[in-house]
C-alpha positions as CSV (number, residue, x, y, z in Angstrom):
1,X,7.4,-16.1,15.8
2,X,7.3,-15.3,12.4
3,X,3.5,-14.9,10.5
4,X,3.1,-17.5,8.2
5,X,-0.2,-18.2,8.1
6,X,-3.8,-16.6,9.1
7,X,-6.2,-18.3,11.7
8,X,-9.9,-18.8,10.9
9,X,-10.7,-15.8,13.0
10,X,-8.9,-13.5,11.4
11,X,-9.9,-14.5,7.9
12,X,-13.3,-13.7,9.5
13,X,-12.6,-10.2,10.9
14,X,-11.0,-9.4,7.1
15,X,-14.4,-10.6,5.7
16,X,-16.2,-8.6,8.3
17,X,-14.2,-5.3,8.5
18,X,-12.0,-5.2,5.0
19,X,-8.9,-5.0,7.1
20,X,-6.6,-6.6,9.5
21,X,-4.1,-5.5,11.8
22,X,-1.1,-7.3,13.0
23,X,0.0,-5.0,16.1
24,X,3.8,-6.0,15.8
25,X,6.5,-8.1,15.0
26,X,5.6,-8.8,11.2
27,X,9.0,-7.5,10.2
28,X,12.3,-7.7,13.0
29,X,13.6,-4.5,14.6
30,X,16.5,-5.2,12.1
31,X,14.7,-5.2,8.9
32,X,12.2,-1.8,10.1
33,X,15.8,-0.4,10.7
34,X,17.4,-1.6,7.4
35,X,14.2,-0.1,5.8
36,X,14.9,2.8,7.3
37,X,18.2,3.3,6.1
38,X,16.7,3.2,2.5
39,X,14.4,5.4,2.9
40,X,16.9,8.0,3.7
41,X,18.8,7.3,0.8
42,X,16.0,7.0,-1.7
43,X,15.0,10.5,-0.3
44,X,18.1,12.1,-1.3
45,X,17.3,10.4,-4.6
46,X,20.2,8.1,-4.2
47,X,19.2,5.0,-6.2
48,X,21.1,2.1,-6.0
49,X,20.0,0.7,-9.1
50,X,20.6,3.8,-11.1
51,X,16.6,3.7,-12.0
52,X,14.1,6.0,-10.9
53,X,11.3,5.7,-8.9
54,X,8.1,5.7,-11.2
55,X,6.5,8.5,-9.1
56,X,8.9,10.5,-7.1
57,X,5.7,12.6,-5.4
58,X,8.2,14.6,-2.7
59,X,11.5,16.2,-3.0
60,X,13.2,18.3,-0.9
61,X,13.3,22.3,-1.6
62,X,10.7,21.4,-4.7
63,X,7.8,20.5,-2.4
64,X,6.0,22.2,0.2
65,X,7.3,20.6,3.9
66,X,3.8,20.3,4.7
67,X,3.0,18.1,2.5
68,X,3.4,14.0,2.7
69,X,6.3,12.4,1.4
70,X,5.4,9.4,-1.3
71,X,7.7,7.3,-3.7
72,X,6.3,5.0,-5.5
73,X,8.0,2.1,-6.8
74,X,10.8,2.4,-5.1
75,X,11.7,-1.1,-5.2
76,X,13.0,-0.9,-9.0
77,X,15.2,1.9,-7.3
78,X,16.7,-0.1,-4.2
79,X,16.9,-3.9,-3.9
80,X,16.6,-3.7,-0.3
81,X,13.4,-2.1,-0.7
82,X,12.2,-4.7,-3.4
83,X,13.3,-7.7,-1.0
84,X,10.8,-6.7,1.3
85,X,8.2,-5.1,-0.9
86,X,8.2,-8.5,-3.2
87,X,8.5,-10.7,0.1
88,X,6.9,-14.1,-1.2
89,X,5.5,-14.4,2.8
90,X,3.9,-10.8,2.2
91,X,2.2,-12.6,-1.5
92,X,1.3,-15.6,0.3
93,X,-0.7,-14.1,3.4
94,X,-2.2,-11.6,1.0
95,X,-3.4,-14.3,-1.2
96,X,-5.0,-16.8,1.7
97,X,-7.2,-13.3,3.0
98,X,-8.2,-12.8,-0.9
99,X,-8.5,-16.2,-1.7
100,X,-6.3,-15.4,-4.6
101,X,-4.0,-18.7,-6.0
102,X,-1.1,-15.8,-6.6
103,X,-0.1,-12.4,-7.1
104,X,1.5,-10.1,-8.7
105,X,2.7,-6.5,-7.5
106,X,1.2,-3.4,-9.4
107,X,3.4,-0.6,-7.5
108,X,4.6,0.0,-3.8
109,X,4.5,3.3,-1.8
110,X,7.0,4.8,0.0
111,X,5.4,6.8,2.8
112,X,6.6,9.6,5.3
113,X,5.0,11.8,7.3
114,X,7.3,14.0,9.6
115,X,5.9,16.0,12.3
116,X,3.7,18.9,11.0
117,X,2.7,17.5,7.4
118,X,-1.3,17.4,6.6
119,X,-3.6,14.8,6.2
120,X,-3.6,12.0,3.0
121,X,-7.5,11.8,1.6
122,X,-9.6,9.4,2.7
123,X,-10.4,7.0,-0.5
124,X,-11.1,3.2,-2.1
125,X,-8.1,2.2,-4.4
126,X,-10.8,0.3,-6.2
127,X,-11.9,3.8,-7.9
128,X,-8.8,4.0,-9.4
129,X,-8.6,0.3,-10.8
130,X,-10.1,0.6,-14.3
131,X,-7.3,0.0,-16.4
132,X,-7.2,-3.5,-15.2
133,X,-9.1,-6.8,-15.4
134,X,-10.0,-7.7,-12.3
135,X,-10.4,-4.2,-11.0
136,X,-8.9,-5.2,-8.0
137,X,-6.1,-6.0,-5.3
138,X,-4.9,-6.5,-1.4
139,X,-2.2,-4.0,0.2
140,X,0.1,-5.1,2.5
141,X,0.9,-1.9,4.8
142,X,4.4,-2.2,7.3
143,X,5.0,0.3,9.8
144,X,8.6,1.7,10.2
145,X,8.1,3.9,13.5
146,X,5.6,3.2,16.2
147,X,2.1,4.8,15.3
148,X,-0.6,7.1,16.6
149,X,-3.8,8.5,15.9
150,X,-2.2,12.1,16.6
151,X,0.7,11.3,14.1
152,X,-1.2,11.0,10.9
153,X,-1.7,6.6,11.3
154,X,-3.8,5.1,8.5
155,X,-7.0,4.9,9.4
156,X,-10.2,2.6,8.2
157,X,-13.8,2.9,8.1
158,X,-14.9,-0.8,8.9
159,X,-17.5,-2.4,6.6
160,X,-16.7,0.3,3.9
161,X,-15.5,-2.5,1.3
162,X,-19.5,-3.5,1.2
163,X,-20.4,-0.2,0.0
164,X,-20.5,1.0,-3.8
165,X,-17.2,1.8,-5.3
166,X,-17.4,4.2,-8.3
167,X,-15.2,7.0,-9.7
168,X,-17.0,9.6,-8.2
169,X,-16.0,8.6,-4.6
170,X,-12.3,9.8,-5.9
171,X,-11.3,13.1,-4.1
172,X,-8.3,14.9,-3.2
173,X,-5.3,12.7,-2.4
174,X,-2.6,15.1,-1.0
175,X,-3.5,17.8,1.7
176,X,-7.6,18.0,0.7
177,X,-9.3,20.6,3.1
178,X,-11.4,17.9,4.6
179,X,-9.5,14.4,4.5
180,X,-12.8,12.5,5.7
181,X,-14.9,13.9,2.6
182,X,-14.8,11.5,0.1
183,X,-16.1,8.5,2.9
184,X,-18.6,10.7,4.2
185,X,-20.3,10.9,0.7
186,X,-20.2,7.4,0.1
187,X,-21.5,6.5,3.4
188,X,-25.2,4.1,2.6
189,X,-26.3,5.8,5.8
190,X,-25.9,9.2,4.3
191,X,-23.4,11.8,4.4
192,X,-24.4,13.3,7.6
193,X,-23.9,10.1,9.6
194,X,-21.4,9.6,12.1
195,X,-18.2,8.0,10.3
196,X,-16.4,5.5,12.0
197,X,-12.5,5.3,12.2
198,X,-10.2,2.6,13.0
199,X,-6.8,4.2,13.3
200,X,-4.0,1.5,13.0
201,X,-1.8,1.8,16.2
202,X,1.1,-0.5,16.0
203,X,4.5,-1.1,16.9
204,X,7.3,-0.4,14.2
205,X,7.2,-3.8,12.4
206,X,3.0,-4.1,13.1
207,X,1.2,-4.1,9.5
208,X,-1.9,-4.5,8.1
209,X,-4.1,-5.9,5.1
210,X,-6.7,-4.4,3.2
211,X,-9.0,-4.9,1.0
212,X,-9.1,-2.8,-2.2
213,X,-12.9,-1.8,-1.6
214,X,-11.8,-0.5,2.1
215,X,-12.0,3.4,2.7
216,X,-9.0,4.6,4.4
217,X,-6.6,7.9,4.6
218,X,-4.2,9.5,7.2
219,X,-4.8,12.2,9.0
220,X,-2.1,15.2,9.7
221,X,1.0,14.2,12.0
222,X,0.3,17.2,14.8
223,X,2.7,15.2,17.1
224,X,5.7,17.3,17.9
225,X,8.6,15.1,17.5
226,X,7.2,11.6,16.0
227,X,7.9,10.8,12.2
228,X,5.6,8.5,10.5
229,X,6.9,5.9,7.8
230,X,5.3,3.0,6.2
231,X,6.4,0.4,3.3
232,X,3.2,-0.5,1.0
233,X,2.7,-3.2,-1.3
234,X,-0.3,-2.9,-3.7
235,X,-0.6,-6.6,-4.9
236,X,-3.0,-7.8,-7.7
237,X,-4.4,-11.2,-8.7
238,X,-1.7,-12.7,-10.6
239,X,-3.9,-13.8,-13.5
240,X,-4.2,-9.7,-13.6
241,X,-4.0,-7.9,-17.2
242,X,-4.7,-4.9,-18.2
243,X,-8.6,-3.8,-19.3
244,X,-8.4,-2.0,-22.3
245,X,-10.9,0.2,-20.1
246,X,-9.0,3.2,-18.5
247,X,-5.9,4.8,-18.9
248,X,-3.1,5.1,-16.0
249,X,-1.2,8.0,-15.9
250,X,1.9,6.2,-15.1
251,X,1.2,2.3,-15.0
252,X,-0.2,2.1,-18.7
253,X,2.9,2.8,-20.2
254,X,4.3,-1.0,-19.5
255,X,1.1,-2.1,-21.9
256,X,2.7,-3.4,-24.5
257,X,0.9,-2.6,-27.5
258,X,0.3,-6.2,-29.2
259,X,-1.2,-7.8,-25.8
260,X,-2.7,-7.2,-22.3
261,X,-0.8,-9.4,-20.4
262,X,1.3,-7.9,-17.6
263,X,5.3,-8.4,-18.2
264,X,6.6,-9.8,-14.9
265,X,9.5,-7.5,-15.9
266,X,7.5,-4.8,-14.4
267,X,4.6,-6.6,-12.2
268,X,6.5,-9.7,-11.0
269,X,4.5,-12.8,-9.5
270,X,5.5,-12.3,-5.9
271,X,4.2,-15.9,-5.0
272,X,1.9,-18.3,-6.7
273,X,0.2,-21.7,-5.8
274,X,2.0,-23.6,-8.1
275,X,5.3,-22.0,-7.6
276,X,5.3,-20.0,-10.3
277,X,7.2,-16.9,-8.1
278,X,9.1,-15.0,-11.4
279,X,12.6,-16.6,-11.1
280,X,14.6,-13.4,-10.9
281,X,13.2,-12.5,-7.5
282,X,15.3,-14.8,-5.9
283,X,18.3,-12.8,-6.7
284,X,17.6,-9.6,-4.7
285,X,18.9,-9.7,-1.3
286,X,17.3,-11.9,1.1
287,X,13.9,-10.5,3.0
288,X,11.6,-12.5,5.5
289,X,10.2,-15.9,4.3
């Protein structure tokens, strides 16, 4: 059966925790295979569109093998990728556990972590949200392989979108020495307490939500032989504009220079209450309702 809508308890355990895990079947074995596909193209920086990724964090004999894989926005690159990223079913469910009347994506990831990579830093995307106004969103994260703590899941610390968010709880994203650091130091109950970790074990096709406030990271894949993929959408409030605040390396330079509105060109309305979805959606190829 086909998500479509949350249940009262699991609103609650997104209020309580800042996350929540759907443990399979959010996309069909057909569609986490069809993903797959793209991913191996959009690797060999094949792009169907002809348009680069914005960030194109990993490519092969540039970048150490050790090191996690990450595109981001890859869905201007690949309609198949942007029919799932810009799902309106993914805008709607993200919206009920936000209680947001829309919204709008900001970027997706492109994850991979084959056997042997290191970890991804532990961190709140809400440090990193200044440019924009409301300073903050909802991911929507899809596995594309079956996951495990010893193959480098993403992992939570429940509760941690109560605590303080600032810029100086940033830390090392890629391969940091310690990948727990940054959430140890923010920790209320000091940085010497223990941290607890939810890793997210799913079935390819499981997913989960989290709030932007919500510490979380990846481990290192030390599994011999399993590869680890995931499909992220970072979705914002679609009333969303840009602050005026902060600068973003890439993501400021779609402010246009007379407004601080947010061209649906670049940050589409992936569902809204009063069905105001951006129109040119509904051409990409087809992805889950």
């Amino acid at each position: 059966m086909v998500l479509t809508e949350f249940t009262p308890d699991q609103l609650e355990a997104f209020d309580r925790d800042g996350f929540l895990v759907i443990d399979e079947g959010y996309i069909s074995d057909e569609q986490v295979e069809r993903m797959r596909e793209r991913f191996d193209a959009i690797y060999r920086e094949e792009y169907e569109t002809g348009i680069r990724p914005d960030e194109v964090n990993w490519v092969a004999g540039r970048d150490p093998d050790d090191r996690t894989r990450q595109i981001c926005n890859g869905w201007k690159a690949d309609n198949a990728l942007a029919a799932q990223v810009l799902s309106e079913r993914t805008g709607r469910l993200a919206s009920q556990l936000m209680g947001y009347d829309g919204v709008r994506i900001l970027q997706d990831n492109c994850i991979w972590k084959p056997p042997g990579v290191k970890a991804l830093g532990m961190h709140q995307d809400g440090a990193y949200l200044d440019y924009l106004d409301p300073a903050e969103m909802i991911t929507c994260w899809i596995a594309l392989d079956d996951t495990s703590a010893e193959a480098g899941t993403i992992s939570f610390v429940p509760g941690s979108h109560l605590w303080p968010v600032s810029s100086k709880n940033r830390g090392e994203f890629h391969a940091p020495p310690d990948w727990l650091a940054p959430a140890r130091r923010a920790n209320p109950a000091g940085e010497d307490a223990e941290l607890e970790l939810a890793p997210v074990v799913v079935r390819a096709g499981g997913a989960s939500f989290h709030h932007h406030n919500t510490f979380h990271g990846s481990g290192p894949n030390t599994a011999a032989t399993t590869h680890r993929r995931a499909l992220i959408s970072h979705l914002l409030p679609a009333r969303a504009r840009f602050s005026g605040r902060g600068v973003d390396l890439a993501y400021s330079r779609y402010r246009k220079r007379d407004t601080d509105e947010m061209d649906e060109s670049f940050f589409p309305v992936v569902w809204a209450a009063n069905g105001g979805r951006s129109a040119w959606l509904d051409e990409l190829t087809a992805a889950p309702a």
